[in-house]
C-alpha positions as CSV (number, residue, x, y, z in Angstrom):
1,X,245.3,163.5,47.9
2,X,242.5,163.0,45.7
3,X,242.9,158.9,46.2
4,X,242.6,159.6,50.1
5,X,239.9,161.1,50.0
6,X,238.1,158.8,47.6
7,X,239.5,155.7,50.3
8,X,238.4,157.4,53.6
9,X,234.7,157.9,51.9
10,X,234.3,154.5,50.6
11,X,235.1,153.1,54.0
12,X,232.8,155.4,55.7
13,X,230.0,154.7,53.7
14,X,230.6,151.2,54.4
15,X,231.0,151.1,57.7
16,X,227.9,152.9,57.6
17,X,225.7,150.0,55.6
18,X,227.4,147.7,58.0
19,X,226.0,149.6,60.9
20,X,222.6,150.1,59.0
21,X,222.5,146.2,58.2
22,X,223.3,145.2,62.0
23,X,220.1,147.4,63.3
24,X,218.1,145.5,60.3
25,X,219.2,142.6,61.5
26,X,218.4,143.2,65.4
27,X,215.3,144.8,64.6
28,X,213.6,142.1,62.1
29,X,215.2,138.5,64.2
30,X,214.1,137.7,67.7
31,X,216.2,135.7,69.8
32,X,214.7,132.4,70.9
33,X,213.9,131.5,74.6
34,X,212.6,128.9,77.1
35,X,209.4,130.3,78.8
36,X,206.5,129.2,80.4
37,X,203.4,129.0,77.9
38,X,199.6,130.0,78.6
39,X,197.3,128.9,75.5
40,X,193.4,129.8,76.1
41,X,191.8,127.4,73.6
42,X,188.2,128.3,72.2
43,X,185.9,126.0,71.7
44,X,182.3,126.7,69.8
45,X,179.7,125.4,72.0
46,X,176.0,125.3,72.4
47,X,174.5,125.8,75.9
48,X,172.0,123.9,77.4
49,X,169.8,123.5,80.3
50,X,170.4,120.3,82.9
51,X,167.3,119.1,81.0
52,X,165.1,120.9,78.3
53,X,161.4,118.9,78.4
54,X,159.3,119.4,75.3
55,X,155.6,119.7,76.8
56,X,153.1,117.6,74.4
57,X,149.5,117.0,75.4
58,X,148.2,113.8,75.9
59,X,145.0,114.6,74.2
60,X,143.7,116.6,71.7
61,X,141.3,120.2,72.4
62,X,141.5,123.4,72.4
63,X,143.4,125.5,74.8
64,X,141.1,127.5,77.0
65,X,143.8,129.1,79.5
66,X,147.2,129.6,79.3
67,X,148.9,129.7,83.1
68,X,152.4,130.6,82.5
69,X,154.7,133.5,80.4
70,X,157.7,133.2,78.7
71,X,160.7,133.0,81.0
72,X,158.6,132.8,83.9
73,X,160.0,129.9,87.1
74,X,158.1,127.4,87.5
75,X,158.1,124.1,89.6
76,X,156.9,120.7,89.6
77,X,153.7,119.7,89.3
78,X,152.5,123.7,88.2
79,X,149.6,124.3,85.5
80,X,151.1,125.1,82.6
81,X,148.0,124.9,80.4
82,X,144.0,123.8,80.3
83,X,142.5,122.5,77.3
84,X,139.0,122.2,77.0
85,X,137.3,120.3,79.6
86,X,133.9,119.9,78.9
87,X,133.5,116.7,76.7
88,X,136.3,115.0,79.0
89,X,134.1,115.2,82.2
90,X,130.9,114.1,80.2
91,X,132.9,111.3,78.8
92,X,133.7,110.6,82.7
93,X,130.0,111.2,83.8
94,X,128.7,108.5,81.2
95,X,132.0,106.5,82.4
96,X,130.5,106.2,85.7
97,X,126.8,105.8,84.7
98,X,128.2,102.4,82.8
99,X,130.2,101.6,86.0
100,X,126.9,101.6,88.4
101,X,125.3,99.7,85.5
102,X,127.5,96.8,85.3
103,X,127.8,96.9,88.7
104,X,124.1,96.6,88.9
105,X,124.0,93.9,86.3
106,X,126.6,92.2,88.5
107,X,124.3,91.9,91.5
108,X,121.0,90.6,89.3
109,X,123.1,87.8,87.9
110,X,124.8,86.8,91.5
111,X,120.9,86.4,93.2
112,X,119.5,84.5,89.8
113,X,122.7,82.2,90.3
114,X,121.5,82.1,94.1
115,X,118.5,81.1,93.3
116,X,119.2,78.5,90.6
117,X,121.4,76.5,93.1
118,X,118.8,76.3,95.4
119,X,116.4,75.1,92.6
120,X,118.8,72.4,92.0
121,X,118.7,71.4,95.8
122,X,115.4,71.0,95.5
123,X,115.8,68.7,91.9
124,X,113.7,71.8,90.1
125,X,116.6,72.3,87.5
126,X,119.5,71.0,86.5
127,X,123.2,71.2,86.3
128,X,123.2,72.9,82.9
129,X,120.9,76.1,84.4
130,X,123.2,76.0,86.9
131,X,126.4,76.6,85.1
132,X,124.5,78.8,82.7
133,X,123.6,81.1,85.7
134,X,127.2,80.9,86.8
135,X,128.9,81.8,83.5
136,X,126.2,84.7,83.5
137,X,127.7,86.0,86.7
138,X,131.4,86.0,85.5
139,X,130.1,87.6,82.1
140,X,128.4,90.8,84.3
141,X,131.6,90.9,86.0
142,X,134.0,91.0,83.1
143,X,131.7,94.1,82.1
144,X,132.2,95.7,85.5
145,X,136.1,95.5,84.9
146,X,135.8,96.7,81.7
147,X,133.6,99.7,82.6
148,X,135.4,100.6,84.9
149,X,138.6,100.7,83.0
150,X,137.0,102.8,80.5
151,X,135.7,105.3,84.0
152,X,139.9,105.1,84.8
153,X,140.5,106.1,81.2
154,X,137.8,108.9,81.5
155,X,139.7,110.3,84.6
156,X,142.6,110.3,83.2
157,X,141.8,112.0,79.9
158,X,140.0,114.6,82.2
159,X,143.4,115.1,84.6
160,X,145.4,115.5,81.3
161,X,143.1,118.5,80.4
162,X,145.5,120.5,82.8
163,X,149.2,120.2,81.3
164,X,151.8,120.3,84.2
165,X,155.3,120.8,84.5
166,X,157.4,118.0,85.3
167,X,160.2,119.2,86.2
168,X,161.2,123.0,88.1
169,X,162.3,125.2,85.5
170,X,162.0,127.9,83.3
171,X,159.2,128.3,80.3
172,X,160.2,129.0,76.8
173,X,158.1,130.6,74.0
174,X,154.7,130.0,74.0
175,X,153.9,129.4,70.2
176,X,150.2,127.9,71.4
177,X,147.7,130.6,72.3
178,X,143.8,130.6,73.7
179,X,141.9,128.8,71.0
180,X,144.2,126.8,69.8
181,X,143.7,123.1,68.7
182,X,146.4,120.7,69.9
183,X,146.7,117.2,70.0
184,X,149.4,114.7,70.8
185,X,150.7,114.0,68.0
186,X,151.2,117.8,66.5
187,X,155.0,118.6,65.5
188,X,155.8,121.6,67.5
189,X,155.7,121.5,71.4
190,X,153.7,123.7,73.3
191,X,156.8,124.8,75.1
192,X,160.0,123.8,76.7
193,X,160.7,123.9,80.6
194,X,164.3,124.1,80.7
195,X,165.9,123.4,84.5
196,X,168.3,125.9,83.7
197,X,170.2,125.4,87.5
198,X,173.2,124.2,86.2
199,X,173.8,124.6,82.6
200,X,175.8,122.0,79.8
201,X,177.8,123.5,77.7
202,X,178.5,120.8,74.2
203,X,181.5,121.3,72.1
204,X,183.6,118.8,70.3
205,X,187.5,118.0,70.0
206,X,189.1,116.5,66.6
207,X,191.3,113.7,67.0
208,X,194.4,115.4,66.8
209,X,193.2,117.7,70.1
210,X,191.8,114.5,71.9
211,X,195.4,112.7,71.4
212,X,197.1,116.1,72.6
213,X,194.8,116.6,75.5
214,X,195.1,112.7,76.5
215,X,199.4,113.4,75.9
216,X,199.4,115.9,78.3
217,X,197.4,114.3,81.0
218,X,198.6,110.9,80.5
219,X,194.6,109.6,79.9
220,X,191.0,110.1,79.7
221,X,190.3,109.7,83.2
222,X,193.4,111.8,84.4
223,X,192.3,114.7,82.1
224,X,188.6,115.0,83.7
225,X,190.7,115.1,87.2
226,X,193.2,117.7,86.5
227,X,191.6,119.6,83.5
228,X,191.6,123.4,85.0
229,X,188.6,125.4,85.5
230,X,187.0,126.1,82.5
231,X,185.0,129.5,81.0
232,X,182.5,130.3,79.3
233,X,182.7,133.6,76.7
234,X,178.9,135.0,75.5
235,X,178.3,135.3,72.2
236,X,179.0,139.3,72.6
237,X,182.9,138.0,73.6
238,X,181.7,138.9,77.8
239,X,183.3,135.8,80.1
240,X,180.8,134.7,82.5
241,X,181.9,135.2,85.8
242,X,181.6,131.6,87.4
243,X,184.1,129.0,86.1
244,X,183.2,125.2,84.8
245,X,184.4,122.0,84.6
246,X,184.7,119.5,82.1
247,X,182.3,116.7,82.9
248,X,182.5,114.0,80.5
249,X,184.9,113.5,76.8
250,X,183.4,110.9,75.1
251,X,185.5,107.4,74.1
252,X,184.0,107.5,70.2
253,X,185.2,109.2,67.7
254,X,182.1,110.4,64.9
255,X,182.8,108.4,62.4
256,X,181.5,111.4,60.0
257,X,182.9,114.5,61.9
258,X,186.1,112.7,63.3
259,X,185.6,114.6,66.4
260,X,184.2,113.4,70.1
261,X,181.9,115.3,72.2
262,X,182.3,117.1,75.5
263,X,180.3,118.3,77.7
264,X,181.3,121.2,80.6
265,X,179.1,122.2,83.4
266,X,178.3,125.7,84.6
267,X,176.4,126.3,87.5
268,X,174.0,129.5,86.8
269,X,172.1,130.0,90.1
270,X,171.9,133.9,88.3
271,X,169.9,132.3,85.4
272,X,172.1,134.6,83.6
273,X,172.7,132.0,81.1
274,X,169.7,130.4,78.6
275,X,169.3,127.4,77.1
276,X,170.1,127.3,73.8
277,X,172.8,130.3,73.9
278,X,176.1,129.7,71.8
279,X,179.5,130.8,72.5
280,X,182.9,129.5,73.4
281,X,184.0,127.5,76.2
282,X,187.9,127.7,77.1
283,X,190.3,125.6,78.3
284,X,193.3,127.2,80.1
285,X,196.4,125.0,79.4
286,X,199.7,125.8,80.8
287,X,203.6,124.3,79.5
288,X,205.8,125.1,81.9
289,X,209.2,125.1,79.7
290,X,208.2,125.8,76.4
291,X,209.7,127.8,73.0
292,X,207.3,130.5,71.8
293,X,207.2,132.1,68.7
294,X,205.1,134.3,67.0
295,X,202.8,132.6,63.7
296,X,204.1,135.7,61.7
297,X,207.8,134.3,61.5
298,X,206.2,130.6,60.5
299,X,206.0,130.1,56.7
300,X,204.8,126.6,55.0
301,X,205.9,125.1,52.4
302,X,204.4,121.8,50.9
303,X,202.7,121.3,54.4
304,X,206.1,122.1,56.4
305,X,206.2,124.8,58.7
306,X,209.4,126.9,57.9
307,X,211.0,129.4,59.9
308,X,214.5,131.3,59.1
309,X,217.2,131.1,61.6
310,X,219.9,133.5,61.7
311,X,223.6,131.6,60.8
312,X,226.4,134.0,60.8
313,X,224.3,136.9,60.1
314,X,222.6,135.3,57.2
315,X,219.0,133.8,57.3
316,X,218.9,129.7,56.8
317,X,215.6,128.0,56.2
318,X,215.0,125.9,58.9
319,X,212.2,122.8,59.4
320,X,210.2,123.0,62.8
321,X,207.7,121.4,64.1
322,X,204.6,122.5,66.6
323,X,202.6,121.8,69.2
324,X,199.2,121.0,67.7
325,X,197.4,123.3,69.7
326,X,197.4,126.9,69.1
327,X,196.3,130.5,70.4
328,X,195.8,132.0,66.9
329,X,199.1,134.0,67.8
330,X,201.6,132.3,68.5
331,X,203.3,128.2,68.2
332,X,204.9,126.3,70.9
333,X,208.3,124.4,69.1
334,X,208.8,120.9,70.0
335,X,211.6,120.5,67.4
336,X,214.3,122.2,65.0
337,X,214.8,125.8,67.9
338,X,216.3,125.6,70.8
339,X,217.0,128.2,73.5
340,X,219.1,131.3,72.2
341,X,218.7,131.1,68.5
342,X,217.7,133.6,66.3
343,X,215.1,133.8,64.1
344,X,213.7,136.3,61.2
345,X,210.7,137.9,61.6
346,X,208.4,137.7,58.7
């Protein structure tokens, strides 16, 4: 009797392991399917405006007005800036007093010449006084060109004593204030007008993302067609509401950062976005039939990615390989899964 019992509790307890080792199992292995992938790849990124001009002067004073503030909208051709006028318009005034001069100079030397050919009608002089009188005349008129090259440079000098912009923009700091002395050759600018109406976001890809990319579109060209709509994520993780689109993927690889660059375009008609922001750009990317796993079941050794498939209720080591590309969550087999194995969760 005694036996019996001993028998009938040995087989309940291990029916009961059985039964505990069978929800182990089912909880901790996952069971391998075909599915349609979404990756959203991140890429740092620095944005910029369609063109950011550092305003120099083009000669050196002192600031006497400044016209703009930081931020402010400006367009082509607007003041940005006046540096001292003063000695540029007396520099112009004694320009013009050396033009009328030369002129002046000019007209006594064509009459003497006038009257020295005349002379020579008459036999008075001779050829020599002639030609003398003539290379006289082309002399005062060499100083008339040069004086008033020096009256053009004057003007000049004077127009540059009001800094415009260029371009239509936006003004960035204002590091110059009244009082200041400037000159063209100083290092820091006295600002930036950035045309902030469409906005560049740079990034790079490394060489094993430019091969993937160029896999799955078949080419360079083919990519910059049918690449998705891109985004843009602030630095604060916010996605900016109007999507982009990758512009340009350069052909060279950095020799130093073995990486390319890229360039995607936003437009920003909000001028919500500033020149000089970083964040993320990303790139949607879609594989229709695709075997997803999660990273936590991957292990590597010696720079193989390892995962353990279920054999008969017993865990095998198992060798797969991934698509290059990643979420940060999860890996995309290309080889050593297929659909309806099961794997161990880590």
């Amino acid at each position: 009797m005694l036996v019996m019992m001993f028998l009938m509790f040995s087989a309940c307890q291990k029916k009961e392991e059985k039964d505990k080792t069978m929800i182990q199992e089912h909880t901790e292995a996952i069971t391998v399917q075909v599915q349609p992938a979404m990756l959203t790849l991140k890429y740092p990124a620095t944005l910029r405006g369609r063109q950011d001009i550092a305003i120099y002067p083009q000669i050196e004073g002192k600031i006497v007005k400044v016209c703009v503030e930081e931020g402010q909208n400006v367009q082509q051709g607007q003041p940005l800036f006046v540096i001292d006028q003063a000695g540029y318009r007396a520099s112009l005034a004694t320009a013009e007093a050396n033009v009328q001069a030369a002129r002046a100079k000019v007209e006594n030397a064509r009459l003497i010449l006038e009257s020295k050919q005349q002379l020579k009608q008459q036999k008075v002089v001779s050829d020599f006084t002639v030609a003398q009188a003539a290379n006289a005349l082309k002399t005062a008129q060499a100083e008339l060109a040069q004086a008033q090259a020096e009256r053009s440079n004057a003007a000049n000098n004077l127009s540059y004593t009001t800094v415009c912009s260029p371009s239509a923009g936006v003004i960035g700091t204002l590091p110059y204030k009244i009082g200041s002395l400037v000159s063209p050759t100083m290092a820091q600018p006295l600002t930036y007008v950035s045309d902030n109406a469409r906005m560049i976001a740079y990034f790079s890809l490394n060489e094993q993302q430019l091969t993937s990319l160029f896999y799955q579109y078949g080419s360079k060209d083919k990519a910059l067609k049918n690449m998705p709509a891109v985004q843009w994520e602030m630095s604060n993780g916010h996605v900016y509401e109007h999507r982009g689109k990758v512009a340009t993927i350069s052909g060279i690889l950095d020799p130093q950062t073995g990486s390319v660059s890229v360039r995607a375009v936003f437009d920003n008609e909000s001028r919500m976005l500033i020149s000089g922001a970083t964040g993320n750009v990303l790139i949607p990317m879609t594989i229709e039939h695709a075997i997803v796993i999660p990273q936590t079941a991957v292990s590597e050794l010696q720079d193989k990615m390892i995962v353990y498939r279920m054999v008969n209720g017993q865990p095998e080591m198992t060798q797969i390989k991934v698509y290059p590309i990643n979420d940060g969550k999860t890996y995309i087999v290309t080889e050593g899964l297929k659909a309806g194995d099961r794997i161990k969760k880590k």
